[in-house]
C-alpha positions as CSV (number, residue, x, y, z in Angstrom):
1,X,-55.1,55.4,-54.7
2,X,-53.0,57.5,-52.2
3,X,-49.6,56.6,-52.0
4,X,-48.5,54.6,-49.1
5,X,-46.3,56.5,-46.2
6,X,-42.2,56.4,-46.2
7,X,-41.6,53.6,-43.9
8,X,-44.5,51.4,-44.7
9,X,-43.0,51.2,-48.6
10,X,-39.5,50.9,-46.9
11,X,-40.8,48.0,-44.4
12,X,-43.0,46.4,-47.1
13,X,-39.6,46.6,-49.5
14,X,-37.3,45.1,-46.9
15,X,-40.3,42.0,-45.6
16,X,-39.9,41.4,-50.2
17,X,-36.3,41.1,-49.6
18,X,-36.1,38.9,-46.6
19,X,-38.7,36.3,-48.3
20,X,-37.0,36.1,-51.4
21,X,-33.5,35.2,-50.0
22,X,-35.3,33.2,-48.1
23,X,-36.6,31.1,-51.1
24,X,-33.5,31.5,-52.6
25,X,-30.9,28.0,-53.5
26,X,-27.7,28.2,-51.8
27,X,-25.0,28.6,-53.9
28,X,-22.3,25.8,-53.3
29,X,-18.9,26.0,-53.6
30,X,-17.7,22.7,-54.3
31,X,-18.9,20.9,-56.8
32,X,-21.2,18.1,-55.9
33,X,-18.8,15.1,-56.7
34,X,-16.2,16.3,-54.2
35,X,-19.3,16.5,-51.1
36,X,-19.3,13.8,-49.0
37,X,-22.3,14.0,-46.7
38,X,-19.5,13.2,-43.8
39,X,-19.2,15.9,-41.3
40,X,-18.1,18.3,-41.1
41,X,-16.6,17.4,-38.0
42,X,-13.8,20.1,-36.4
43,X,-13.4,18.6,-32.7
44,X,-14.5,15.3,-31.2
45,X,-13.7,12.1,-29.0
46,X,-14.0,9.2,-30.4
47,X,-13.1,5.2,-30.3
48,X,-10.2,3.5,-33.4
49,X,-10.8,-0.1,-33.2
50,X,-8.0,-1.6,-35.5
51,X,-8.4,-5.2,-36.9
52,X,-5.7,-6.5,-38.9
53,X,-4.3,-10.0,-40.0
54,X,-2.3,-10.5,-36.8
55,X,-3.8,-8.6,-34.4
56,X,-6.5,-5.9,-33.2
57,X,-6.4,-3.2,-31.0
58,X,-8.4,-0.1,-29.6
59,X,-7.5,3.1,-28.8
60,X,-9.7,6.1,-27.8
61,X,-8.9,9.5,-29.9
62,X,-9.2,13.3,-29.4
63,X,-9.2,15.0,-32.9
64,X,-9.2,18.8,-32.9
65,X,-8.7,20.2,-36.8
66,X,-10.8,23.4,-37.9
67,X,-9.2,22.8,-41.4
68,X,-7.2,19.9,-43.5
69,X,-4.1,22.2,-42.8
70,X,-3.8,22.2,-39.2
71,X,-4.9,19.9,-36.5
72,X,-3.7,17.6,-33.3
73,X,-4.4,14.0,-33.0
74,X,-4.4,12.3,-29.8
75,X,-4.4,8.4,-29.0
76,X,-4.4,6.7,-25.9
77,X,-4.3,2.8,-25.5
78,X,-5.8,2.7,-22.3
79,X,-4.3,-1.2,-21.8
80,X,-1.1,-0.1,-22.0
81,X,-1.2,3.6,-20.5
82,X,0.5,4.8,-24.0
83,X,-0.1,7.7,-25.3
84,X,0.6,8.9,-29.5
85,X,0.2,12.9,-30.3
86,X,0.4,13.8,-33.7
87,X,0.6,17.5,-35.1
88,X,0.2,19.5,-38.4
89,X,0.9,22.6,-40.1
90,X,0.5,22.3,-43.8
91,X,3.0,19.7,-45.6
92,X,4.7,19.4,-41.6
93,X,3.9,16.2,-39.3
94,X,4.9,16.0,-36.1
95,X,4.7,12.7,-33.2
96,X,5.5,12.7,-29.8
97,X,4.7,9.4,-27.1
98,X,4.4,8.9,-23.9
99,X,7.8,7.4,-23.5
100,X,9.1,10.3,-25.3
101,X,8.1,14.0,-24.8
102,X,9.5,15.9,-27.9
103,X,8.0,16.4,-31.3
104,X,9.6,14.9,-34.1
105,X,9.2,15.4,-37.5
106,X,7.4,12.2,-39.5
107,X,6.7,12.2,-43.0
108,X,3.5,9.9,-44.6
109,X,6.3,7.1,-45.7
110,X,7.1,6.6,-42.1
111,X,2.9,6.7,-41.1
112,X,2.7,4.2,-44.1
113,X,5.6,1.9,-42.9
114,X,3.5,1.9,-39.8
115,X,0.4,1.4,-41.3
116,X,-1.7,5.1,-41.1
117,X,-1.9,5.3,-45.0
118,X,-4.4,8.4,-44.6
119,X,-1.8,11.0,-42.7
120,X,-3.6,13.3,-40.6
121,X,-4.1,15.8,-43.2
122,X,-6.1,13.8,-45.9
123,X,-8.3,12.4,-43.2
124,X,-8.8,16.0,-41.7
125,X,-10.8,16.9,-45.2
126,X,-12.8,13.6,-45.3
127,X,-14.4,14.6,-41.7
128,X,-14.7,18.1,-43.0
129,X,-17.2,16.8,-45.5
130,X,-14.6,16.9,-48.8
131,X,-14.0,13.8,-50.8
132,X,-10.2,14.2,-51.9
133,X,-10.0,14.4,-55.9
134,X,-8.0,11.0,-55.8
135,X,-11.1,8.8,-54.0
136,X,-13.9,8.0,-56.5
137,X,-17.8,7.1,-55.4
138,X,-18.4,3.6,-55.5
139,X,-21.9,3.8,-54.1
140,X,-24.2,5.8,-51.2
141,X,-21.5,6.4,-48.7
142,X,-18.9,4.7,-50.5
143,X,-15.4,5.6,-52.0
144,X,-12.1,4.1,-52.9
145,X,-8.7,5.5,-53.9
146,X,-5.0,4.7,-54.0
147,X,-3.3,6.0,-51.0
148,X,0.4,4.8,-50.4
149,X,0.1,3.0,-52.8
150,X,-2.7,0.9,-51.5
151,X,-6.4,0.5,-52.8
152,X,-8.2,2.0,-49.6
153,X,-12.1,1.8,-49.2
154,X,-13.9,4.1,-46.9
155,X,-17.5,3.4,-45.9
156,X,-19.7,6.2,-44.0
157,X,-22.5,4.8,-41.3
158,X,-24.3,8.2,-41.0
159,X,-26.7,7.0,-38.6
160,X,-24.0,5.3,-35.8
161,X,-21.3,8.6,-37.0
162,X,-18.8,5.4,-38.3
163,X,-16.1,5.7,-40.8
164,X,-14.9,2.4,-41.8
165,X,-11.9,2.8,-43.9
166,X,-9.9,-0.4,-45.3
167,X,-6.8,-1.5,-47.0
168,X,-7.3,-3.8,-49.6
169,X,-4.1,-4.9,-50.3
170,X,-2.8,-5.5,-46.3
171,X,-5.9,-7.0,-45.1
172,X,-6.6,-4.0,-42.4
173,X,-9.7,-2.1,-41.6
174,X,-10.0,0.9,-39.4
175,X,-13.3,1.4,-37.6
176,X,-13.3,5.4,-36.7
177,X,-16.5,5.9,-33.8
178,X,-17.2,9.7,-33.5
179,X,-18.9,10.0,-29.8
C-alpha cells in the first residue's frame, strides 16, 4: 500500500475533525433547572396589557438589554401621550417621564409600592432564557417565586412569544406580547 501524499492525509485529517465536532453534544453552561426555554430575547417592541382589581391598562414597550445588568425600558400609553423610561447599571435604577425629563434614582421598594414586583433587572434574565434561583418549575412553561414579598406566577406561551406573569396575593396579571 503506498502511503497517501502530504495534503491528502492533512485534508482527510481535518474532514475527521470537522465531522466529529460536528457530532459532538454541546456543552451547557447552566445547569438545566435554571434554562427556561424563554428567549433569549436582547431588543424588542412589544405590547403590556395590565389587568388588575380596579383597573386595566395598555402600554406599548421598547426593551433593549444585552445582559440582566444593563438595559433601558421604555413605555408609552398612547391614550394619554405619557411616556415612562427606566434605566440600569447593575444594583442602579433610574426613571424619568414625560412630564419630567431627568433621571432619578428608584429602588425595587418604590417599583413594588407601584406595583412592578420584577424590577428591570430580574425580568432582563427571564427573557434571556435564565430562570432566577428563587423561581421554582411548576410545570411545562411554568414557575413561581416570592418576589417583594409576593407569590408571583409566570406562564410562557412559546407559540404567540407571551409572558404572563401574575401576583397572587394583589390580584394582578401582567400580559408581556413580544412583536
Amino acid at each position: 500500500m503506498t502511503p497517501l501524499p502530504h495534503r491528502l492525509r492533512w485534508l482527510l485529517c481535518l474532514f475527521t475533525t470537522l465531522w466529529l465536532t460536528a457530532c459532538a453534544t454541546p456543552i451547557k453552561t447552566m445547569p438545566p433547572e435554571s434554562e427556561s426555554g424563554i428567549g433569549p430575547f436582547t431588543s424588542f417592541s412589544a405590547r403590556l396589557i395590565v389587568i388588575e382589581p380596579a383597573r386595566r391598562w395598555q402600554v406599548l414597550l421598547d426593551w433593549d438589554a444585552p445582559t440582566s445588568n444593563q438595559g433601558t425600558l421604555r413605555l408609552t400609553h398612547a391614550a394619554s401621550n405619557t411616556v415612562v423610561e427606566f434605566r440600569w447599571q447593575g444594583a442602579d435604577m433610574f426613571i424619568r417621564d414625560s412630564s419630567n425629563r431627568s433621571w432619578r434614582p428608584i429602588t425595587p421598594a418604590q417599583l413594588a409600592a407601584h406595583g412592578i414586583v420584577i424590577p428591570p433587572a430580574r425580568l432582563a434574565e427571564i427573557l434571556l432564557g435564565h430562570m432566577p434561583a428563587d423561581f421554582h418549575a411548576d410545570g411545562p412553561d411554568q414557575w413561581s417565586g416570592k418576589q417583594a414579598g409576593s407569590l408571583i406566577r409566570l406562564r410562557w406561551y412559546a407559540d404567540n412569544r407571551k409572558l404572563v406573569m401574575t401576583d397572587i396575593a394583589r390580584g394582578r396579571r401582567a400580559t408581556l406580547i413580544i412583536q
